[in-house]
Structure formats: structure tokens, C-alpha cells
BALOBA-1460 file (C-alpha; in Angstrom, 3 decimals):
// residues 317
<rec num="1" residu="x" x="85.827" y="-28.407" z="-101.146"/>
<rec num="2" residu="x" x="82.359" y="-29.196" z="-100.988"/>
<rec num="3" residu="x" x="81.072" y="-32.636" z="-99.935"/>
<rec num="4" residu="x" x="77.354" y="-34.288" z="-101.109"/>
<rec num="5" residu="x" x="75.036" y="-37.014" z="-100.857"/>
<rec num="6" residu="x" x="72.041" y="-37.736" z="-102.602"/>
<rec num="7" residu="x" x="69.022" y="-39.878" z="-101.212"/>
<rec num="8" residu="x" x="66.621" y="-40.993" z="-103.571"/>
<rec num="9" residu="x" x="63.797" y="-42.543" z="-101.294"/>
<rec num="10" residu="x" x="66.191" y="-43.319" z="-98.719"/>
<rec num="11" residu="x" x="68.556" y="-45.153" z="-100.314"/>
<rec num="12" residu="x" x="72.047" y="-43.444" z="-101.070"/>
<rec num="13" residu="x" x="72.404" y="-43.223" z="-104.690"/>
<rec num="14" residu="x" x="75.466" y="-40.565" z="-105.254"/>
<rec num="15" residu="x" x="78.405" y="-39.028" z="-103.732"/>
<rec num="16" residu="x" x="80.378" y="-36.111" z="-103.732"/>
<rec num="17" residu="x" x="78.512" y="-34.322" z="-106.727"/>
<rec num="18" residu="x" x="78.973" y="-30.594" z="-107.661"/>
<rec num="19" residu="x" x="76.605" y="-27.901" z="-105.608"/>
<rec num="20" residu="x" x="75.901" y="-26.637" z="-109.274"/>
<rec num="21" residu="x" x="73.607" y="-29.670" z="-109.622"/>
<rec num="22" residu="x" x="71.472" y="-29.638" z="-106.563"/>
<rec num="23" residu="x" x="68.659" y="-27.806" z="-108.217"/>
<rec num="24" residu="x" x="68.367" y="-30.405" z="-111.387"/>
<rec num="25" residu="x" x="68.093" y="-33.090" z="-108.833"/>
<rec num="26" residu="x" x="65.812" y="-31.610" z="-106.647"/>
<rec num="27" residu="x" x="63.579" y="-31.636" z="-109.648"/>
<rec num="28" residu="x" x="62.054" y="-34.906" z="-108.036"/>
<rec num="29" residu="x" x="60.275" y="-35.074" z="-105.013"/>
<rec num="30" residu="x" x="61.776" y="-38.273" z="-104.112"/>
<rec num="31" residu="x" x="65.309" y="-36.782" z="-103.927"/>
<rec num="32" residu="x" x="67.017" y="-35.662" z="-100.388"/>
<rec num="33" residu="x" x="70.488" y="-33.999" z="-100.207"/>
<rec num="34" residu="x" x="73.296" y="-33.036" z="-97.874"/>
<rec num="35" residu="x" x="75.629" y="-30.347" z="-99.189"/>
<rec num="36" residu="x" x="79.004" y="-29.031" z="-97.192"/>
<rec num="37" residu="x" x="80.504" y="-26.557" z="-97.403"/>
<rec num="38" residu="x" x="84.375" y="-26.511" z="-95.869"/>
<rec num="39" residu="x" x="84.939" y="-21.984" z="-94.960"/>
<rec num="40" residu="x" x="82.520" y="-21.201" z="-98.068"/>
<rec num="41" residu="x" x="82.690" y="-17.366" z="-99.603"/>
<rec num="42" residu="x" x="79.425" y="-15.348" z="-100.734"/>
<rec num="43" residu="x" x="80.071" y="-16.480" z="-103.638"/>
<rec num="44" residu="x" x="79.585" y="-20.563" z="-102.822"/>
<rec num="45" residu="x" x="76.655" y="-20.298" z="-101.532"/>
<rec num="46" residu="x" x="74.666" y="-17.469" z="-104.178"/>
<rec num="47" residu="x" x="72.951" y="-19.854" z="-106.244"/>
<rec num="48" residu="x" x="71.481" y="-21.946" z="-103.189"/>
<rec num="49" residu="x" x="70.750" y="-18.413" z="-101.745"/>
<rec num="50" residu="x" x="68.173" y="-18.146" z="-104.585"/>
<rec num="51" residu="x" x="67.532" y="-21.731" z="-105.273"/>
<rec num="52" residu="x" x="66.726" y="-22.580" z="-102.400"/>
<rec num="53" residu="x" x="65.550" y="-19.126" z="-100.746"/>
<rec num="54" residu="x" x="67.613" y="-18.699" z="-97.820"/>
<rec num="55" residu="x" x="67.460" y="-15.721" z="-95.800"/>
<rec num="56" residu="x" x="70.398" y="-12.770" z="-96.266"/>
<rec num="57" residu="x" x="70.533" y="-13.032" z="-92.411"/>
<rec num="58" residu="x" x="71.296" y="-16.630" z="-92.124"/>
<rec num="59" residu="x" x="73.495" y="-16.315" z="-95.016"/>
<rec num="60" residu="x" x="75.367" y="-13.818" z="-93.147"/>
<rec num="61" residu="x" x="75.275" y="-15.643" z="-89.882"/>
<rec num="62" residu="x" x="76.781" y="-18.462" z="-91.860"/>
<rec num="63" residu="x" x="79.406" y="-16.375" z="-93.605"/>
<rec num="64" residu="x" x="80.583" y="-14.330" z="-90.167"/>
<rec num="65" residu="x" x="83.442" y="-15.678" z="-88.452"/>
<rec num="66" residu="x" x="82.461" y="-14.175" z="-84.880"/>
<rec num="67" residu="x" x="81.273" y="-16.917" z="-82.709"/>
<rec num="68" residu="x" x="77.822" y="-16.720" z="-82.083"/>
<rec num="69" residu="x" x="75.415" y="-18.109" z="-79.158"/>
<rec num="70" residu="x" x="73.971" y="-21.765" z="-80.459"/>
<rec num="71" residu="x" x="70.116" y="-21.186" z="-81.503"/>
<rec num="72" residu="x" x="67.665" y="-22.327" z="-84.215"/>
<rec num="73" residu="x" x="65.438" y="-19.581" z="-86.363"/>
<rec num="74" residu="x" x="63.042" y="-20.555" z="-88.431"/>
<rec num="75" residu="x" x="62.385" y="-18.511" z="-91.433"/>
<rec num="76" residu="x" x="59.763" y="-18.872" z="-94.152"/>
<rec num="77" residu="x" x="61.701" y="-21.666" z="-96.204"/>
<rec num="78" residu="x" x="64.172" y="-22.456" z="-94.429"/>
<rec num="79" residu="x" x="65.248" y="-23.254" z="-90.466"/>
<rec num="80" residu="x" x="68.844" y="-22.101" z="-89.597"/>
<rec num="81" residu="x" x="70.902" y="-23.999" z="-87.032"/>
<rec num="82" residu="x" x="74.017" y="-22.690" z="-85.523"/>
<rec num="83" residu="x" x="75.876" y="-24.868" z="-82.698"/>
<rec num="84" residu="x" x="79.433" y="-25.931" z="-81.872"/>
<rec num="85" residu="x" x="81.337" y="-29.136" z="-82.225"/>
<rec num="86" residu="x" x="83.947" y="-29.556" z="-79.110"/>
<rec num="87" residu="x" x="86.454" y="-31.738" z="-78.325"/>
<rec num="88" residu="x" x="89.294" y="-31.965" z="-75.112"/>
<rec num="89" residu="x" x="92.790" y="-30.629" z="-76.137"/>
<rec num="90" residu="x" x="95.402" y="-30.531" z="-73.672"/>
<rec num="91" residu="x" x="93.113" y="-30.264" z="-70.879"/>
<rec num="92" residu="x" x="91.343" y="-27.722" z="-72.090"/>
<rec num="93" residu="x" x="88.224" y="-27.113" z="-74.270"/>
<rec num="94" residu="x" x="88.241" y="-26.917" z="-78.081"/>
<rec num="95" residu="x" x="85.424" y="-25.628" z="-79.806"/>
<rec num="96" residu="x" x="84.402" y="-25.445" z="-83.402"/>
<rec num="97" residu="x" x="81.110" y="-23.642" z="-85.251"/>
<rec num="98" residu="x" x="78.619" y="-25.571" z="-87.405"/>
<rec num="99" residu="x" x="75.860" y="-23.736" z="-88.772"/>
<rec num="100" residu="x" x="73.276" y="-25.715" z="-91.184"/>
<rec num="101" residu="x" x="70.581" y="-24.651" z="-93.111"/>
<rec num="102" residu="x" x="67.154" y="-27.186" z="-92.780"/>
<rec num="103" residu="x" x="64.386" y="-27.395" z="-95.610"/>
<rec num="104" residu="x" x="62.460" y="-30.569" z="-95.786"/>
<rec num="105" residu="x" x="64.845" y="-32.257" z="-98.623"/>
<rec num="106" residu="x" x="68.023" y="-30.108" z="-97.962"/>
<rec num="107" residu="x" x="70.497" y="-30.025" z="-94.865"/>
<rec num="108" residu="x" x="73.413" y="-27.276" z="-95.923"/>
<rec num="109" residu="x" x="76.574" y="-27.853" z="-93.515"/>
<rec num="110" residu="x" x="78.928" y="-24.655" z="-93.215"/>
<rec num="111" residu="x" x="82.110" y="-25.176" z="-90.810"/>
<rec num="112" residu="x" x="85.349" y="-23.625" z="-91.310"/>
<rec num="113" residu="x" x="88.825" y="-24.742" z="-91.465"/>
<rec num="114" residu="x" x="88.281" y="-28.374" z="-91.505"/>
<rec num="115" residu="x" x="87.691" y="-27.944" z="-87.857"/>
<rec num="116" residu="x" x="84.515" y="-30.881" z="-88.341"/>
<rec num="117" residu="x" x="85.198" y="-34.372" z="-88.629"/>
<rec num="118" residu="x" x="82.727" y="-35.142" z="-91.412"/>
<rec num="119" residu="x" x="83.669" y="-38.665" z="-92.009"/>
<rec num="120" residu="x" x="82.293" y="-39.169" z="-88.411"/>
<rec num="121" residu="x" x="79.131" y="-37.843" z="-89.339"/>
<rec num="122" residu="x" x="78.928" y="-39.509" z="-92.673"/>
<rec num="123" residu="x" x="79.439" y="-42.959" z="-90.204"/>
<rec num="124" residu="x" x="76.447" y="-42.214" z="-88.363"/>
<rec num="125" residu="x" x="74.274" y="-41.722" z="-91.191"/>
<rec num="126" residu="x" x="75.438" y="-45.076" z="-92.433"/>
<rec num="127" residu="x" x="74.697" y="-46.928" z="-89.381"/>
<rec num="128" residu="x" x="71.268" y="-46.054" z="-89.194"/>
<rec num="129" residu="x" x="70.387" y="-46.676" z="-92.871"/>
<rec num="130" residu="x" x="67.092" y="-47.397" z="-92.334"/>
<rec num="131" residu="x" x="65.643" y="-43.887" z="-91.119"/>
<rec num="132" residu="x" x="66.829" y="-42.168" z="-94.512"/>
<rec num="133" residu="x" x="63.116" y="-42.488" z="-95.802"/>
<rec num="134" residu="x" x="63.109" y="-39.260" z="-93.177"/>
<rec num="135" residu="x" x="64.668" y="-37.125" z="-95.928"/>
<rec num="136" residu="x" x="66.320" y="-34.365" z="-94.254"/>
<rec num="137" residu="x" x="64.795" y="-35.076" z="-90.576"/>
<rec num="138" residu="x" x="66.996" y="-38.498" z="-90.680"/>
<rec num="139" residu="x" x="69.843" y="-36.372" z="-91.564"/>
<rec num="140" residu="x" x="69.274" y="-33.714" z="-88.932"/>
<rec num="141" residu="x" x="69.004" y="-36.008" z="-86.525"/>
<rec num="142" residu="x" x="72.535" y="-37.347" z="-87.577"/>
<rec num="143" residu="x" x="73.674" y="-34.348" z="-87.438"/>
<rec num="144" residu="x" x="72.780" y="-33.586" z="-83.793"/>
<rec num="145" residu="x" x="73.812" y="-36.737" z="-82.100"/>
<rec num="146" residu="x" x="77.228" y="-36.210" z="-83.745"/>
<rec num="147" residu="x" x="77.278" y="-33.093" z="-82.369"/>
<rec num="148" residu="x" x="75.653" y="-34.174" z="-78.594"/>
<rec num="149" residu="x" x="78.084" y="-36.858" z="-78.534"/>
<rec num="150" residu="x" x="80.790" y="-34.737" z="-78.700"/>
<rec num="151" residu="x" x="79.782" y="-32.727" z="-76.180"/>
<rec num="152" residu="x" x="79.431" y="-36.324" z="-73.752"/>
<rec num="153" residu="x" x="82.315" y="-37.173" z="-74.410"/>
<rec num="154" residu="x" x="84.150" y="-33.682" z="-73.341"/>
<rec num="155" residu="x" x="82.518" y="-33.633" z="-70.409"/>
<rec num="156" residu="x" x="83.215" y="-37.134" z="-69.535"/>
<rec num="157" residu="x" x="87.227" y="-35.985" z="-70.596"/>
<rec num="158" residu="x" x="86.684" y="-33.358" z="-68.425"/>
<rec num="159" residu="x" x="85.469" y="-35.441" z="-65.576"/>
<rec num="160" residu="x" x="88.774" y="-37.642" z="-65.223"/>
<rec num="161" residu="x" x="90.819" y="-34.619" z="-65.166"/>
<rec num="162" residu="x" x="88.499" y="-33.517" z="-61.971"/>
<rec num="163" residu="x" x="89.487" y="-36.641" z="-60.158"/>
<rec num="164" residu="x" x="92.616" y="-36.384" z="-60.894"/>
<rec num="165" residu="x" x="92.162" y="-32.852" z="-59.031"/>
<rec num="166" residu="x" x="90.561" y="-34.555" z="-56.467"/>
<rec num="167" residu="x" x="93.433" y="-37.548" z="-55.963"/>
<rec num="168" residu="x" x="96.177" y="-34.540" z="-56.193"/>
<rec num="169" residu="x" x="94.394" y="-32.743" z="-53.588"/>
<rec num="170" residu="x" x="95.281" y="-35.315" z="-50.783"/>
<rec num="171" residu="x" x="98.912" y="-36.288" z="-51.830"/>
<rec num="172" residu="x" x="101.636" y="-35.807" z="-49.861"/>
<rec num="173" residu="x" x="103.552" y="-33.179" z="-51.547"/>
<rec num="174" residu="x" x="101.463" y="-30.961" z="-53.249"/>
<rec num="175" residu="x" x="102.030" y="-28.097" z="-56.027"/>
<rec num="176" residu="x" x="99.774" y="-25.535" z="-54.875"/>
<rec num="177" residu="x" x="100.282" y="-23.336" z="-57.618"/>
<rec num="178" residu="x" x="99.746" y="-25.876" z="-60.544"/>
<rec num="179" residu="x" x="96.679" y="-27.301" z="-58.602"/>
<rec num="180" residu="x" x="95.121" y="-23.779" z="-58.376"/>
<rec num="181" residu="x" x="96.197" y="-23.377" z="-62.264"/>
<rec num="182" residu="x" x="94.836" y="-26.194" z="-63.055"/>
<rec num="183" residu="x" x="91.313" y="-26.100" z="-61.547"/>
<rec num="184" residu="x" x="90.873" y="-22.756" z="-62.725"/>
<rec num="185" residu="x" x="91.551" y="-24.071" z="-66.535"/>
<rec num="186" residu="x" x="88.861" y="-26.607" z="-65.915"/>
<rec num="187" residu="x" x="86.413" y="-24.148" z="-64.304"/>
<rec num="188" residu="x" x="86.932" y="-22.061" z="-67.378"/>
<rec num="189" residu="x" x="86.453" y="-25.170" z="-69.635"/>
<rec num="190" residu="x" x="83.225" y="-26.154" z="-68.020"/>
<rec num="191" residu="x" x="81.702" y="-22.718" z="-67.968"/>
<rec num="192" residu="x" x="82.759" y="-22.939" z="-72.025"/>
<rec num="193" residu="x" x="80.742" y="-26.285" z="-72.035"/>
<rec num="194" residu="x" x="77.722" y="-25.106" z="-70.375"/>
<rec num="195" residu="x" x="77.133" y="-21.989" z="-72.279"/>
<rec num="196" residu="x" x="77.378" y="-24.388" z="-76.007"/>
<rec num="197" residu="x" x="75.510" y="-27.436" z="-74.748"/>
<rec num="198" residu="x" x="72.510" y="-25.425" z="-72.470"/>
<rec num="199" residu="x" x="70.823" y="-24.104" z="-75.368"/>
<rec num="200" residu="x" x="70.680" y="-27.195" z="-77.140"/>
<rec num="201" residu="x" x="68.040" y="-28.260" z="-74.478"/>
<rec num="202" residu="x" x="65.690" y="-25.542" z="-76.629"/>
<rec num="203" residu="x" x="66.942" y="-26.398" z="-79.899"/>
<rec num="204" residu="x" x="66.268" y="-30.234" z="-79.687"/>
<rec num="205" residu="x" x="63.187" y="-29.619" z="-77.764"/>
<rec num="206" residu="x" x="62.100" y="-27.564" z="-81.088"/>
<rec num="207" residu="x" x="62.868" y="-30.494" z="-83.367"/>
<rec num="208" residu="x" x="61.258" y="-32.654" z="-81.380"/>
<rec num="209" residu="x" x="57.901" y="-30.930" z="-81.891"/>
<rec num="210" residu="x" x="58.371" y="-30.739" z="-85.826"/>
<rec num="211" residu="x" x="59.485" y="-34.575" z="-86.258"/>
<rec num="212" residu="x" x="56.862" y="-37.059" z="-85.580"/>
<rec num="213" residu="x" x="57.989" y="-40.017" z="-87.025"/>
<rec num="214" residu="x" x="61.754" y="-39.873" z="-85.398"/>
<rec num="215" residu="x" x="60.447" y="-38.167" z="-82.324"/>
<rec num="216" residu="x" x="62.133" y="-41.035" z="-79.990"/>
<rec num="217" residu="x" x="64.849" y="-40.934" z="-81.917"/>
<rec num="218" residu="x" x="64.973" y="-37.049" z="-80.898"/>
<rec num="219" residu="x" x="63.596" y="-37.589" z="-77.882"/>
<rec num="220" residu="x" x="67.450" y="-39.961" z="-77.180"/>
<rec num="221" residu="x" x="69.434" y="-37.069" z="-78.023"/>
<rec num="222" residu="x" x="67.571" y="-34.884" z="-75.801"/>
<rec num="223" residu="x" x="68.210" y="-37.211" z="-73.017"/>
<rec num="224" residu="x" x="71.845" y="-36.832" z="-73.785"/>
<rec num="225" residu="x" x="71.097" y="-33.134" z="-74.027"/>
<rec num="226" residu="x" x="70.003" y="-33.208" z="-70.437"/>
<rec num="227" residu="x" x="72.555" y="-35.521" z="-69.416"/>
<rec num="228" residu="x" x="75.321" y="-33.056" z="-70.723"/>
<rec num="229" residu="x" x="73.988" y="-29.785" z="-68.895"/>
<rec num="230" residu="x" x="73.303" y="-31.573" z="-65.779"/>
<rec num="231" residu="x" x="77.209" y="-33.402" z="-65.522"/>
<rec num="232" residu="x" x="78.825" y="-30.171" z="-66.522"/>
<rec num="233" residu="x" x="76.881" y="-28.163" z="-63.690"/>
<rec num="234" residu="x" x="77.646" y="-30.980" z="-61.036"/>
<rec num="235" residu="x" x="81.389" y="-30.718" z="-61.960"/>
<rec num="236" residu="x" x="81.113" y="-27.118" z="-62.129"/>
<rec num="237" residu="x" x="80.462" y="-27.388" z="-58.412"/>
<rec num="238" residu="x" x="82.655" y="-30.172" z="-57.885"/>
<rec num="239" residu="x" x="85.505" y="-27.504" z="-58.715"/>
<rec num="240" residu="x" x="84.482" y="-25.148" z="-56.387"/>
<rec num="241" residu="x" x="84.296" y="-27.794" z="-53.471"/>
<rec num="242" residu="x" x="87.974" y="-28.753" z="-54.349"/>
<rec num="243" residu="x" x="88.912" y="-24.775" z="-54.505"/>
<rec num="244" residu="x" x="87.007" y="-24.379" z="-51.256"/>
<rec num="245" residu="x" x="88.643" y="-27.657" z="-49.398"/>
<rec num="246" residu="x" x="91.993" y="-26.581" z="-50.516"/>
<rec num="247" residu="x" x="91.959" y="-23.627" z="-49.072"/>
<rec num="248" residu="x" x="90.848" y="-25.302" z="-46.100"/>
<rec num="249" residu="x" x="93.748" y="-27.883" z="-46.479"/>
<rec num="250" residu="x" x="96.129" y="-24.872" z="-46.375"/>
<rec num="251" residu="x" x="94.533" y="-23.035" z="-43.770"/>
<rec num="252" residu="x" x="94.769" y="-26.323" z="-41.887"/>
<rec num="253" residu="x" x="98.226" y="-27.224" z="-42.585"/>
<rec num="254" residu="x" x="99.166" y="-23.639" z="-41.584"/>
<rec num="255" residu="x" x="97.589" y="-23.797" z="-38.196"/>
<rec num="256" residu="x" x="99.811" y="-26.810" z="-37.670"/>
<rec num="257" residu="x" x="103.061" y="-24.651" z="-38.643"/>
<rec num="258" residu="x" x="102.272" y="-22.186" z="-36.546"/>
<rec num="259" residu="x" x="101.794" y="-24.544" z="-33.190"/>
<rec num="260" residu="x" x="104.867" y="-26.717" z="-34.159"/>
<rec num="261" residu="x" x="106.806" y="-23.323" z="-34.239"/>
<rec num="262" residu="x" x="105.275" y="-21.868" z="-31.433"/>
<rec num="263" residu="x" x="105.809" y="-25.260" z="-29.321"/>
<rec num="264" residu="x" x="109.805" y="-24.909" z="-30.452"/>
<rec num="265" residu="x" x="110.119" y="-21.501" z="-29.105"/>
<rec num="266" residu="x" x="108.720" y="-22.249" z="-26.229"/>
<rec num="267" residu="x" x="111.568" y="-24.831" z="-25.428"/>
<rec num="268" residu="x" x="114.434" y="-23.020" z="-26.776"/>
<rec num="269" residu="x" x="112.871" y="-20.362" z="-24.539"/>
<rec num="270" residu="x" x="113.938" y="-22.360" z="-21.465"/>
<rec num="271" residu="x" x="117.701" y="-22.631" z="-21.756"/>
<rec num="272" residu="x" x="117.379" y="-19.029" z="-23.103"/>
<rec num="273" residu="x" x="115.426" y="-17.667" z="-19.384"/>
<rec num="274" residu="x" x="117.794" y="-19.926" z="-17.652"/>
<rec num="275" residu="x" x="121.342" y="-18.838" z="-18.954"/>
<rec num="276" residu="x" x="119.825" y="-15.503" z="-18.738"/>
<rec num="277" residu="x" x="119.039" y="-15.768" z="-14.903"/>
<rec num="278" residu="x" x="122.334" y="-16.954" z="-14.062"/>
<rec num="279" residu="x" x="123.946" y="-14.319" z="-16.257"/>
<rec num="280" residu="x" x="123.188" y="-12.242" z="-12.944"/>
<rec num="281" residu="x" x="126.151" y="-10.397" z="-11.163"/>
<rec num="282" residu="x" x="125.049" y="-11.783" z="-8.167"/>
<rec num="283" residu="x" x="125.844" y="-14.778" z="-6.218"/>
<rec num="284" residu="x" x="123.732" y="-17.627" z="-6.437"/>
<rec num="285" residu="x" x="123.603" y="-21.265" z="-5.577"/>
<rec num="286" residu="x" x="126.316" y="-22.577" z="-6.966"/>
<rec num="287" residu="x" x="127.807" y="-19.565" z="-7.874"/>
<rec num="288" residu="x" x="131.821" y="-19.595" z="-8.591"/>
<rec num="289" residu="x" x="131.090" y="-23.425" z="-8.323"/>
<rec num="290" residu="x" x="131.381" y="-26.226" z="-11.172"/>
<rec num="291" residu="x" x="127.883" y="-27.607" z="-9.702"/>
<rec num="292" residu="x" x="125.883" y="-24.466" z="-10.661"/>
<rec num="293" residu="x" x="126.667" y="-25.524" z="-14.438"/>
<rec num="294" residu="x" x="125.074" y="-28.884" z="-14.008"/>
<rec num="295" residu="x" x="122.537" y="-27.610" z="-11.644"/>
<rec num="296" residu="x" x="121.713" y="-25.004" z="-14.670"/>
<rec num="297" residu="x" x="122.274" y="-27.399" z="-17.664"/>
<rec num="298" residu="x" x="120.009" y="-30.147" z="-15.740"/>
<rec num="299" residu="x" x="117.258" y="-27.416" z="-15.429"/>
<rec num="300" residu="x" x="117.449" y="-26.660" z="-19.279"/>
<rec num="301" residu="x" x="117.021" y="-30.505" z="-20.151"/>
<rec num="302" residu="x" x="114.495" y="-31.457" z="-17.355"/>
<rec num="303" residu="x" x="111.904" y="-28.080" z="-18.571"/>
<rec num="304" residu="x" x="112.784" y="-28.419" z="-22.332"/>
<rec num="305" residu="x" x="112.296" y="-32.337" z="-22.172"/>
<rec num="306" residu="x" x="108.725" y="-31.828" z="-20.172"/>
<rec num="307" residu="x" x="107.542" y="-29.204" z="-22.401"/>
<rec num="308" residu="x" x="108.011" y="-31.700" z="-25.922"/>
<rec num="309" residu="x" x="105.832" y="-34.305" z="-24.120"/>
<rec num="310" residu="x" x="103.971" y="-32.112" z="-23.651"/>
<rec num="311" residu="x" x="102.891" y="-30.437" z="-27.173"/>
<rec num="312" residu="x" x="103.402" y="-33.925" z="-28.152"/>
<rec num="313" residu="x" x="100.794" y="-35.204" z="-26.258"/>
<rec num="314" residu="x" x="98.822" y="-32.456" z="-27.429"/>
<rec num="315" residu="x" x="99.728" y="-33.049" z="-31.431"/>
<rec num="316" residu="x" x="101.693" y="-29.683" z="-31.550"/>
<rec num="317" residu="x" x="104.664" y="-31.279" z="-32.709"/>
């Protein structure tokens, strides 16, 4: 399915017409479309390829199904953007290719799968109504706030699930396993995030310098461009703190094993040395006699009993 718009000096005229009729309305100047295209074949997009003279290469780039890295390339009619759309799914990071093609009257969406929510785009063209006299620069510039406001508000997902980490960390009983599982998922998820939203710094930056009359408009995403990299790197290293201090934790809380179980032997070493002594075949005081069991037993309690105030005094136990 392929969705359209026509602008006809900035004001949305039509909706939703065939691809077959972008040339005839290009005819006048005043005239800016968006065409999208929903997992197009070769075929879909041949007559813009000559219409509109877009490169075989970003044509193919378009048509290829292996993720690529996010960049912009200008050729001599055209600019080609390729950059992902992500979103937070189960706790871990979703992520979706958009590639458009960029002439000054024509933006050409290609996504797959219906992995794009368009009406959300479509919404932020319509609340901004009064930059369409842009042409295609006021639908660029749509385009890339929908897409930098994605990646906000992953990273912002991403950020409560860190403090959750961080609240798990401290609780009483904790599941090491799913803890270590778990911040390894986000690690992998941010690392995801950083190497999509990074090179948008250069690809806004780029835009910037073509678009003079929506430069601050431009110049807002690329604050939230900045924004993005910057968060995801900080929580990057916020995992690795929380990896590092649990480790700690357990290195900690294993110390304090050991001396509580070190402290115990030691007492149940008393009545072990004493019972042993007297286990002697040789007389003793009182030996034969019903006071050398107290006289033992006594001994046991008295050394066992100073020993535990001992380590407790200490924090051993």
C-alpha cells in the first residue's frame, strides 16, 4: 500500500493518491509531495527511479533488507537518508529501518512490514501546519523529530528499567542470576541505541547547513540528538557501575560467610578439644568421678560462650 500527500503552497490539498500520478502533479512548481512506500519491490519504485532520477545505489540500499549503518548521501538529484525507528519491547530494544529519498519537492518513505507508525508522523506534520510553505524541508524535518523522539523516549524506557536495577541491587533477597541477566539485556540494548542514534549527530548537523529558513527548527532536534547520545552513554556506564558494585556486594557478603563460619568452628572446636582431652587413658582430675563431667561440660560452655561475645563484638556473627 502506498500512502501520499500533496502540498500545494503549503496547504494540504490531497490524500492518499496513486504513485502513478506524482509526475503530472509535479508539473507545477508550487506542488510538494510525500510518497510511502510499505516493503516496496523494484518494480514500485521504477517509474520514480526515472522520474525522479534516483540513484541505482540508493535504490538498492532501499530495496536490501540487511540492516545498514544510519547515514545521509547526497547524490546529484537526490539526498538518500537511511535511519531506524526504535521502540522498548519487553525490556529490550526494537528497531525498525526507514530509508527516504530527499529532492526539494519530494520526500519518498520506504519501511518494511508496517514496522513505522505513519499515522504518528502524519500527526506531526499536522501540528505544525504552518512550516509546510518549506516544501519538502518542513516534511524532513517531520520526519526526523518523529524519528529522534523515538529514540528519547527508548532511552528514557530504558532508564526506569536501570533503576529498577539499581533498587533490586540493595534488596534483601536478591536473584543474582536474573539481575546479571538482566543488566546484560540492557547493556546490549543501550549499545543497540548508541550505534542508531550517534550518527544522527552528523546527519542532522548536515541538514542543518542546507535549511536556512527551519534551521532552529533543526537546530531542536539536534539538541535532542545530543541529548539522546549523551543519556544512553551515561546509562551505559551506569550499568557497568551496578555490574561492578554487585560484584562487590557478593564479594562482600561472602567475606561475611566465611567469618560467621569460621567463628562457628571455632566454638564447636572447644567441646570438640575438650572431650578429646579427657578421652585420655589416663587419670585426671576428676577422673572415675561424676564431677569431672561437670568440670568438663562447664569448660565447654564457659570457652564456647566467651568466644560468641567475642566474634560478636567483632561483627563475625
Amino acid at each position: 500500500m502506498t500512502r501520499s500527500r500533496l502540498y500545494r503552497s503549503g496547504v494540504l490539498e490531497q490524500e492518499n493518491f496513486p504513485a502513478t500520478e506524482a509526475a503530472c502533479h509535479l508539473a507545477d512548481p508550487s506542488v510538494t509531495l510525500w510518497l510511502d512506500f510499505d516493503a516496496p519491490t523494484a518494480q514500485d519504485l521504477a517509474a520514480l527511479t526515472t522520474e525522479l532520477g534516483l540513484h541505482p545505489l540508493a535504490v538498492a540500499s532501499a530495496l536490501d533488507e540487511d540492516h545498514q549503518r544510519p547515514k545521509l548521501v547526497r547524490y546529484d538529484r537526490h539526498s538518500f537518508l537511511a535511519a531506524y525507528t526504535v521502540r522498548v519491547t519487553d525490556g529490550a530494544l526494537a528497531a525498525s529501518e526507514l530509508d527516504a529519498f530527499i529532492t526539494d519537492r519530494v520526500l519518498i518513505t520506504v519501511h518494511r512490514n508496517g514496522t513505522t507508525d505513519i499515522d504518528a508522523l502524519t500527526a506531526r506534520w499536522d501540528a505544525t501546519p504552518d512550516l509546510a510553505k518549506a516544501g519538502a524541508a518542513f516534511l524532513l524535518h517531520g520526519l526526523l523529530d518523529y524519528l529522534v523522539d523515538g529514540h528519547l523516549d527508548a532511552v528514557q524506557a530504558l532508564d526506569g528499567q536501570v533503576e529498577a536495577l539499581e533498587d533490586l541491587l540493595f534488596a534483601d533477597r536478591v536473584d543474582h542470576t536474573d539481575l546479571q541477566r538482566r543488566s546484560l539485556r540492557l547493556r546490549r540494548s543501550l549499545s543497540r541505541l548508541r550505534h542508531l542514534a550517534v550518527p544522527m549527530r552528523e546527519i542532522v548537523a548536515a541538514l542543518m547547513r542546507r535549511n536556512d529558513t527551519l534551521l532552529p527548527y533543526f537546530q531542536d532536534v539536534y539538541d535532542h540528538v545530543l541529548r539522546v547520545t549523551e543519556w544512553t552513554e551515561s546509562l551505559r556506564e551506569l550499568i557497568a557501575t551496578i555490574r561492578e558494585t554487585q560484584l562487590s556486594i557478593q564479594g562482600n557478603r561472602l567475606n561475611t560467610i566465611m567469618k560467621k563460619v569460621t567463628s562457628w568452628a571455632a566454638i564447636i572446636a572447644v567441646p570438640t578439644a575438650i572431650t578429646g582431652f579427657y578421652g585420655q587413658n589416663i587419670p585426671y582430675p576428676g577422673f572415675g568421678t561424676a564431677s569431672g563431667v561437670w568440670v568438663s561440660t562447664l569448660a565447654i560452655l564457659i570457652v564456647s560462650a566467651t568466644l560468641y561475645v567475642l566474634f560478636k563484638r567483632r561483627d563475625w556473627l
